[in-house]
Structures are given as C-alpha cells and as structure tokens.
C-alpha atoms as a printed R data frame, in Angstrom:
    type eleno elety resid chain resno       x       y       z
1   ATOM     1    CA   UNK     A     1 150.304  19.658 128.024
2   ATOM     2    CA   UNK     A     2 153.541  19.993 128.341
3   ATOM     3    CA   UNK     A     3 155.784  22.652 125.496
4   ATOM     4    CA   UNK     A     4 157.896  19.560 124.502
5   ATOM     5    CA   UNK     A     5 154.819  17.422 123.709
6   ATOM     6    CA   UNK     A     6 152.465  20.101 121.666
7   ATOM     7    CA   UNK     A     7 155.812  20.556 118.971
8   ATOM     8    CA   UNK     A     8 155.640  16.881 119.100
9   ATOM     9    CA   UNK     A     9 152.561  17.294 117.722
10  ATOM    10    CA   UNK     A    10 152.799  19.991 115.761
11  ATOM    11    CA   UNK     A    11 155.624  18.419 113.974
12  ATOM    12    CA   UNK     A    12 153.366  15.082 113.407
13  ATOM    13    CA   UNK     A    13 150.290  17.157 111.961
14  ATOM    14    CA   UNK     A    14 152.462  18.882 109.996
15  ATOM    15    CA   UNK     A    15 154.399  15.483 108.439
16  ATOM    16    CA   UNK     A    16 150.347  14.335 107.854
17  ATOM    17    CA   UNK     A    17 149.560  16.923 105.932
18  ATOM    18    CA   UNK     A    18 152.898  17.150 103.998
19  ATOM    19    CA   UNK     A    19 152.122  13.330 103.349
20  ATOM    20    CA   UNK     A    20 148.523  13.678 102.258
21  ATOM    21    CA   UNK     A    21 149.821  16.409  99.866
22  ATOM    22    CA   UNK     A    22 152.417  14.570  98.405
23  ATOM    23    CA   UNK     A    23 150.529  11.218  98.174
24  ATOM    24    CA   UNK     A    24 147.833  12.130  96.242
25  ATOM    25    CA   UNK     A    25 147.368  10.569  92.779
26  ATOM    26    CA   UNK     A    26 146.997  12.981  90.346
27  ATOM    27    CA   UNK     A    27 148.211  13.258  86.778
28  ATOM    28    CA   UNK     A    28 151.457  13.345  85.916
29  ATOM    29    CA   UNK     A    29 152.258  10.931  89.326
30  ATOM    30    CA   UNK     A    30 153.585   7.671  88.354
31  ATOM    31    CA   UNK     A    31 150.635   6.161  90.244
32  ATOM    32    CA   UNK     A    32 148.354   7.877  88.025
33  ATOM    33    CA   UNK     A    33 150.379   6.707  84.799
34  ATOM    34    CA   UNK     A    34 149.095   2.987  86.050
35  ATOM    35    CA   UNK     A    35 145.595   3.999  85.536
36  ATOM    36    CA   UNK     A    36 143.471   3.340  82.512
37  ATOM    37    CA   UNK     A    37 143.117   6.566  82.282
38  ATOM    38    CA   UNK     A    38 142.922   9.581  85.147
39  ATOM    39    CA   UNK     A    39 141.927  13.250  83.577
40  ATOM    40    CA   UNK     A    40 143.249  16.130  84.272
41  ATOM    41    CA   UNK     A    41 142.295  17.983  87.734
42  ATOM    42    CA   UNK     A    42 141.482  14.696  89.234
43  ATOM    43    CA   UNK     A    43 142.775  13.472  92.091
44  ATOM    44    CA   UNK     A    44 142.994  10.396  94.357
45  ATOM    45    CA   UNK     A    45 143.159  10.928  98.899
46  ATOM    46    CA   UNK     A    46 146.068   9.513 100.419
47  ATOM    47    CA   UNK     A    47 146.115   7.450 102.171
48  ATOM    48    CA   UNK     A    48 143.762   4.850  99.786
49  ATOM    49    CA   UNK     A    49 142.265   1.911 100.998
50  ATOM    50    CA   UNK     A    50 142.936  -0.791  97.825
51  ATOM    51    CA   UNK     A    51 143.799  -0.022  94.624
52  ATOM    52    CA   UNK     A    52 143.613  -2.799  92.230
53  ATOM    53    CA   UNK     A    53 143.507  -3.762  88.832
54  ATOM    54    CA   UNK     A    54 144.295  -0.004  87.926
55  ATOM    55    CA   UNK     A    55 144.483  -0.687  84.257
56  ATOM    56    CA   UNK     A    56 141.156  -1.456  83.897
57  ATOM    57    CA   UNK     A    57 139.785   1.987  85.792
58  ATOM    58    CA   UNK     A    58 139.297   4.768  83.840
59  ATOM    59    CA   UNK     A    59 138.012   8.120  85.941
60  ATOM    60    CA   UNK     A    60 137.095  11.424  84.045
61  ATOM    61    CA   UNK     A    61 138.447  15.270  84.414
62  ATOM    62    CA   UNK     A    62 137.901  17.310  87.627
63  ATOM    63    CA   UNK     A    63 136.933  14.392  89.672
64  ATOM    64    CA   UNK     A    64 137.988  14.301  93.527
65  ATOM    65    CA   UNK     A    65 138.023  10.418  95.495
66  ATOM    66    CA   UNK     A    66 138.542  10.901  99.199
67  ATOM    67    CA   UNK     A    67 140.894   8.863 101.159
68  ATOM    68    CA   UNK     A    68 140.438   5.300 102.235
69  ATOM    69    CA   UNK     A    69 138.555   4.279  99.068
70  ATOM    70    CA   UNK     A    70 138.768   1.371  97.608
71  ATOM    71    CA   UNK     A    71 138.396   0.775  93.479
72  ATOM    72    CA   UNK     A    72 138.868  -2.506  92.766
73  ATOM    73    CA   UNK     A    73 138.469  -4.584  89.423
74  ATOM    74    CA   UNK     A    74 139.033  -8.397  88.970
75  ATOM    75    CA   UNK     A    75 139.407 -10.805  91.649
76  ATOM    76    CA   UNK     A    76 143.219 -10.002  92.412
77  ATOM    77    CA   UNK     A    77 146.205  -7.935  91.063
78  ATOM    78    CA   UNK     A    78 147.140 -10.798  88.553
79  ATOM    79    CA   UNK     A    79 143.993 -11.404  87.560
80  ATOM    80    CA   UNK     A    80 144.254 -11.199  83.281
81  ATOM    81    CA   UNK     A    81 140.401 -11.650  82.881
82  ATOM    82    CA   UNK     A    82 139.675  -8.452  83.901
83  ATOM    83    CA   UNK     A    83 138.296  -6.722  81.511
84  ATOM    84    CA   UNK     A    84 139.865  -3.422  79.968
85  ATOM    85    CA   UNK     A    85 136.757  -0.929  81.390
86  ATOM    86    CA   UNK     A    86 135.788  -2.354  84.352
87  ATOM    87    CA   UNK     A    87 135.215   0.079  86.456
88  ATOM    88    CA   UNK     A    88 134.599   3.844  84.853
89  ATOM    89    CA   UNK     A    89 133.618   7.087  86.793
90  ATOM    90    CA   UNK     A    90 132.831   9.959  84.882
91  ATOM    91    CA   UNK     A    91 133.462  13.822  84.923
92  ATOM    92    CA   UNK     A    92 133.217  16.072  88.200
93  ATOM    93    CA   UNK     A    93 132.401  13.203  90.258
94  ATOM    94    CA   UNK     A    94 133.077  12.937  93.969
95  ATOM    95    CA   UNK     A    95 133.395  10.051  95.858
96  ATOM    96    CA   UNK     A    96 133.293  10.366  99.842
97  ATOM    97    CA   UNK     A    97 135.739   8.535 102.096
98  ATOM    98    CA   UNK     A    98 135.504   5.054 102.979
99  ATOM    99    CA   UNK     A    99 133.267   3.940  99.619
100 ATOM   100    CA   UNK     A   100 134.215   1.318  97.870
101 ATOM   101    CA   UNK     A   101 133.425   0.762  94.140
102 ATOM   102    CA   UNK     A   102 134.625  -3.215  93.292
103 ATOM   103    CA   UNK     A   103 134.255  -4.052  89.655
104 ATOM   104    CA   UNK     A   104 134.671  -7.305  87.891
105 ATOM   105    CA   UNK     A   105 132.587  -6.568  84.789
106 ATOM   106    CA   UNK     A   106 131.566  -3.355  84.891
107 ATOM   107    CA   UNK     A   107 130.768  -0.581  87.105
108 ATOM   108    CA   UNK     A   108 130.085   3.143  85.448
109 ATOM   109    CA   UNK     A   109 128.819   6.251  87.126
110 ATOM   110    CA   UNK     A   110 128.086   8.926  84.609
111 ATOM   111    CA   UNK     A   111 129.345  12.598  84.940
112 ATOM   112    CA   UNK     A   112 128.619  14.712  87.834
113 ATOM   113    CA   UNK     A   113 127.928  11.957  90.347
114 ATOM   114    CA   UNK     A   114 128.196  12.693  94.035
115 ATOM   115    CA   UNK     A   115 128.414   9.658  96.823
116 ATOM   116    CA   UNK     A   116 128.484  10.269 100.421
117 ATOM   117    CA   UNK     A   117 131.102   8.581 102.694
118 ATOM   118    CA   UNK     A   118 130.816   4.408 103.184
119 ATOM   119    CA   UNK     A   119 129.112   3.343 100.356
120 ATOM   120    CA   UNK     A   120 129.132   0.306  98.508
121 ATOM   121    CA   UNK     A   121 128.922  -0.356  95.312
122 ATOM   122    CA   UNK     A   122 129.479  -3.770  93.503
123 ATOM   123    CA   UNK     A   123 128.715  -5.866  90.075
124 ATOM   124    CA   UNK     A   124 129.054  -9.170  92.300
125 ATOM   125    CA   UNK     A   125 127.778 -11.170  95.116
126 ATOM   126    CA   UNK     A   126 128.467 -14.467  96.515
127 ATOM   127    CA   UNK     A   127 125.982 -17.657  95.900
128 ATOM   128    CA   UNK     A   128 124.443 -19.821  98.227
129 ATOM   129    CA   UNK     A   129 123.100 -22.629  96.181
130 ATOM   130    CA   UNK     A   130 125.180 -25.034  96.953
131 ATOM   131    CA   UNK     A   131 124.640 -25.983 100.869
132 ATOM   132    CA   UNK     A   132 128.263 -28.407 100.898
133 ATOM   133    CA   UNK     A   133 130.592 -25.288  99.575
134 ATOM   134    CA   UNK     A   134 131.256 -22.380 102.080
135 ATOM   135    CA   UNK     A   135 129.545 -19.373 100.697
136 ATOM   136    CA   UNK     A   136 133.063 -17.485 100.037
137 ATOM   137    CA   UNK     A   137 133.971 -19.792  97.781
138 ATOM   138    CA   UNK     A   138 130.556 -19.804  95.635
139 ATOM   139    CA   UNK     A   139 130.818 -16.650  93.220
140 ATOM   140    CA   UNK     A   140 128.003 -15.108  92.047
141 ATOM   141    CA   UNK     A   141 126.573 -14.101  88.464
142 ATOM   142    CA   UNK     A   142 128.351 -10.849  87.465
143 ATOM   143    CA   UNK     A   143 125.822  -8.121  86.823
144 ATOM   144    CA   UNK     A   144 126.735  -5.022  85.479
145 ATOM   145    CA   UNK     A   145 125.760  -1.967  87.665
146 ATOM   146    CA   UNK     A   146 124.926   1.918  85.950
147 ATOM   147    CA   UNK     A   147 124.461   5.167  87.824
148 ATOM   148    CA   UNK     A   148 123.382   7.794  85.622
149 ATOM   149    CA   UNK     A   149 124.504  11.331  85.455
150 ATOM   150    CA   UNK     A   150 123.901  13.644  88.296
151 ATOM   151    CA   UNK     A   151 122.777  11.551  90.892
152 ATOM   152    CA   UNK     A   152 123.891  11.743  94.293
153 ATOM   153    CA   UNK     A   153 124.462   8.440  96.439
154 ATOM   154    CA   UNK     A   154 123.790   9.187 100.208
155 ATOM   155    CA   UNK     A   155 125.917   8.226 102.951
156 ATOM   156    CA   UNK     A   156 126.471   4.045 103.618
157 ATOM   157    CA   UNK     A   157 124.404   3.429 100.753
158 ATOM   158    CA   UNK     A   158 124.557   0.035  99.005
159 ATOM   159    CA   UNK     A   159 124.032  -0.390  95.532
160 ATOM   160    CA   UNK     A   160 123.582  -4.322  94.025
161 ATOM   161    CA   UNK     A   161 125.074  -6.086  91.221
162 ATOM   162    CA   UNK     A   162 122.656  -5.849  88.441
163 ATOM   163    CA   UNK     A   163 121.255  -2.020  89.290
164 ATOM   164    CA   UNK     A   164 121.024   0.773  87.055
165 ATOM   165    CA   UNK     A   165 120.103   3.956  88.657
166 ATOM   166    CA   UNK     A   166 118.566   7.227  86.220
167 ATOM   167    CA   UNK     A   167 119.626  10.450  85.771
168 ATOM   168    CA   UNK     A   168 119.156  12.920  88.689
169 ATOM   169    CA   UNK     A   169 118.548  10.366  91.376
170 ATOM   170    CA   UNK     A   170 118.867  10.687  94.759
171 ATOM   171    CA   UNK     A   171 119.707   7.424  96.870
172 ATOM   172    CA   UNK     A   172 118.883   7.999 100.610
173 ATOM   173    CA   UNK     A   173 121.360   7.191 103.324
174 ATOM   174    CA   UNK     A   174 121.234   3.568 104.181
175 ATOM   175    CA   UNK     A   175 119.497   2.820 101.212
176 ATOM   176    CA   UNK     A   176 120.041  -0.989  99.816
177 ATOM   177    CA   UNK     A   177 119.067  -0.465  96.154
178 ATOM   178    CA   UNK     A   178 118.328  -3.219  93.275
179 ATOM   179    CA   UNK     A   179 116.803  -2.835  90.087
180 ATOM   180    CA   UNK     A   180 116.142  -0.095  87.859
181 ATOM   181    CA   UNK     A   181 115.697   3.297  89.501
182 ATOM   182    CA   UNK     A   182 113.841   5.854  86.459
183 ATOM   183    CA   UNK     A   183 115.313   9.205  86.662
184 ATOM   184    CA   UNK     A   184 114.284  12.042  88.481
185 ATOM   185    CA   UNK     A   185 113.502   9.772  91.751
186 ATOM   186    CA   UNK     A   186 114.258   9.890  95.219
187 ATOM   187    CA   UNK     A   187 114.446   6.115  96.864
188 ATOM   188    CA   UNK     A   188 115.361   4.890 100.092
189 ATOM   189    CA   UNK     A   189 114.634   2.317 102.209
190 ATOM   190    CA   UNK     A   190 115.634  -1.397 102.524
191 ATOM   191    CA   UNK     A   191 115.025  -2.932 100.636
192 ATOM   192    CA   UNK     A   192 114.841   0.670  98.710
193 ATOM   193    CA   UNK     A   193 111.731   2.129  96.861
194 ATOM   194    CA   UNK     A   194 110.718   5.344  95.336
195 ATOM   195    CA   UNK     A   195 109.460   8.105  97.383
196 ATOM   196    CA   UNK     A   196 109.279  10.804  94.810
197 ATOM   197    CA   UNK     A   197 109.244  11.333  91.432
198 ATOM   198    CA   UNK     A   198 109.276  14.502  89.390
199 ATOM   199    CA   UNK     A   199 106.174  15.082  87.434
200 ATOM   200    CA   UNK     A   200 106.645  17.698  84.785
201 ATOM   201    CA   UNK     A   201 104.579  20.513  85.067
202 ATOM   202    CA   UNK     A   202 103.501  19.187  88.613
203 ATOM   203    CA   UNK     A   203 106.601  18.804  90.833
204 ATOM   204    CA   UNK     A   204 108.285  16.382  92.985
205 ATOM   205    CA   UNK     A   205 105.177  13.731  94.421
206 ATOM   206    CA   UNK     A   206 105.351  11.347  96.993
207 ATOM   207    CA   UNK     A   207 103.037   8.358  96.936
208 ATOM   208    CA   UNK     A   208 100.917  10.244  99.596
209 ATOM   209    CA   UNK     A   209 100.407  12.514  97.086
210 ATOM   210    CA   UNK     A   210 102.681  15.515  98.461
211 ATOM   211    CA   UNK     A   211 103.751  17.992  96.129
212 ATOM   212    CA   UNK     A   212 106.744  19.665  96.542
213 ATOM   213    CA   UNK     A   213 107.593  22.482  94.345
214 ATOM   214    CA   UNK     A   214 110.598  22.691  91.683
215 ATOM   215    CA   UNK     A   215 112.990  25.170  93.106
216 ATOM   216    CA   UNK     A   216 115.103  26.651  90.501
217 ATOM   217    CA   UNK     A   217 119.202  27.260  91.601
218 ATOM   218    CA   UNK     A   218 118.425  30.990  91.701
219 ATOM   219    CA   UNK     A   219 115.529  30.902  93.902
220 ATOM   220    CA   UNK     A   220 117.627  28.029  96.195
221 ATOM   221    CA   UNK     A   221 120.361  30.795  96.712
222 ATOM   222    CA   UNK     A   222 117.759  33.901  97.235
C-alpha cells in the first residue's frame, strides 16, 4: 500500500469516527429535543436507519441503541393518528444494530432489556383475506406487543404483533415468537416454544426433565 493511500485512509477512519461521535442523539441534541422523551445518558448510533414519528417514542435513562436501527411509529411522518406512546423502551436497555422496533399502537419493553443485532419487533402485520387486493395494501389488526423487564432478545429474533413476553425471558436466536411467554422462560424455535422454565426451589427444567442449577452472579464470576 502505497504512503499516500494509508493517510487516505487514515484521514477517512478518522472523519467516521469524528462523525459517529458527533451524530449521536443524545440529550441536549436538537434531534433528541424531537423525541417524546429521551433520558439522560441515553444515546442513539449514527448513522440510524429510520427514525419516524419521534414524538410518539419515549426511551428511558442510560439506554444505548446501536446504529442502523430503525424506531418507527405510525404509518408515515405525517401520520396524526399516531398515538402519543407508541413505541416506549425502558431504562438501561440496549438495542443491537440493525433491529427494528415499528410501532403503530404500542410497543413497550420494560427496563433492563437487552436485544441482539437484527431483530424485529412489530404491533402489525399485513392481511391476506382478501384474494383481489395485493397483500401490501391489506393492513392488519394492530396488536399491542409487551416485553417485560430483564429479558434479553437473541440475535434476528422476531417478535409478533399481539406478544407479550415475561420478566427474565430469554428469546433464542432466530426465534419467531407469538403469544404469551410466562416469565422466567427460555423459548426458541419457529414457531417458538418454551424450553425451560425456572422452578423455584428446583432450578431451570427442560421438558426432558434436565435440571440445571441456579447460579448466583457471585458464583458466575468465581
């Protein structure tokens, strides 16, 4: 490589990270002043995927979205049905790169909620009732979709309008999940279904009937 072509790009790696830097949304931004709400140690990657109907997202304290991500309430940027908490994310969240969380009635994930990179969630589909209309223009019911507190949503997951996921869940990788999920589960599969659950006093069993033990954080990090 020639000396002329590695400052070339040094220079351009340099202007990247100077641009993801300066284009993050975090409070006190004027992007961030468009939000419902966006509390304070949050912050948005640069570059973002789509942004859209803003008003209506309100995201917690201390919570990190990775770039390309795409939050989305309502059906367009005009859109004046959308409704004024469509799409709410909680404390300490993070949401990998690439997911995309598309609201039109209501989407919440409660505090401390992880997601891996690529997934999906939304509170809408598409019908197919009608065989004379092209299935794009045939919207779906909305269906409101919960994640509960401290759950973590695997990588390229998919979660379906009309699911409410527990507390403590985890969603596998891949996983297309609809329904309710109880807390303290592990699902995965698709269409997904539970392959643990925690049994107090017994532990985390599989429907074969494995056991495995509760580990406690300190024991984790001994």
């Amino acid at each position: 490589m020639t000396r002329r072509r590695r400052w070339l790009n040094r220079g351009v790696q340099a202007a990247w990270r100077w641009l993801e830097r300066t284009g993050e949304i975090v409070p006190g931004t004027r992007a961030a002043d468009a939000f419902g709400s966006l509390g304070e140690g949050s912050c948005i990657g640069f570059p973002a995927a789509t942004l859209m109907g803003v008003g209506s997202i309100h995201i917690g304290s201390g919570t990190l979205i990775g770039r390309q991500v795409t939050l989305s309430v309502g059906y367009g940027p005009d859109d004046t049905r959308a409704p004024e908490r469509g799409l709410v994310i909680g404390d300490r969240c993070v949401i990998g790169a690439r997911t995309s969380l598309t609201a039109h009635i209501s989407i919440v994930l409660g505090d401390d909620v992880w997601c891996g990179q690529d997934v999906f969630v939304s509170d809408a589909s598409h019908g197919y009732q009608d065989a004379e209309t092209p299935i794009g223009r045939q919207f779906g019911v909305h269906q409101p979709v919960t994640i509960g507190a401290g759950s973590w949503i695997g990588h390229s997951a998919i979660i379906l309008p009309g699911t409410t996921i527990g507390r403590n869940v985890v969603v596998a990788a891949g996983a297309v999940v609809r329904g309710v999920v109880d807390d303290n589960a592990v699902v995965g599969g698709s269409p997904a279904r539970v392959l643990r659950r925690f049994e107090p006093g017994v532990g985390w069993v599989s429907d074969a009937g494995d056991v495995r033990p509760v580990l406690l954080p300190q024991a984790i990090a001994r």
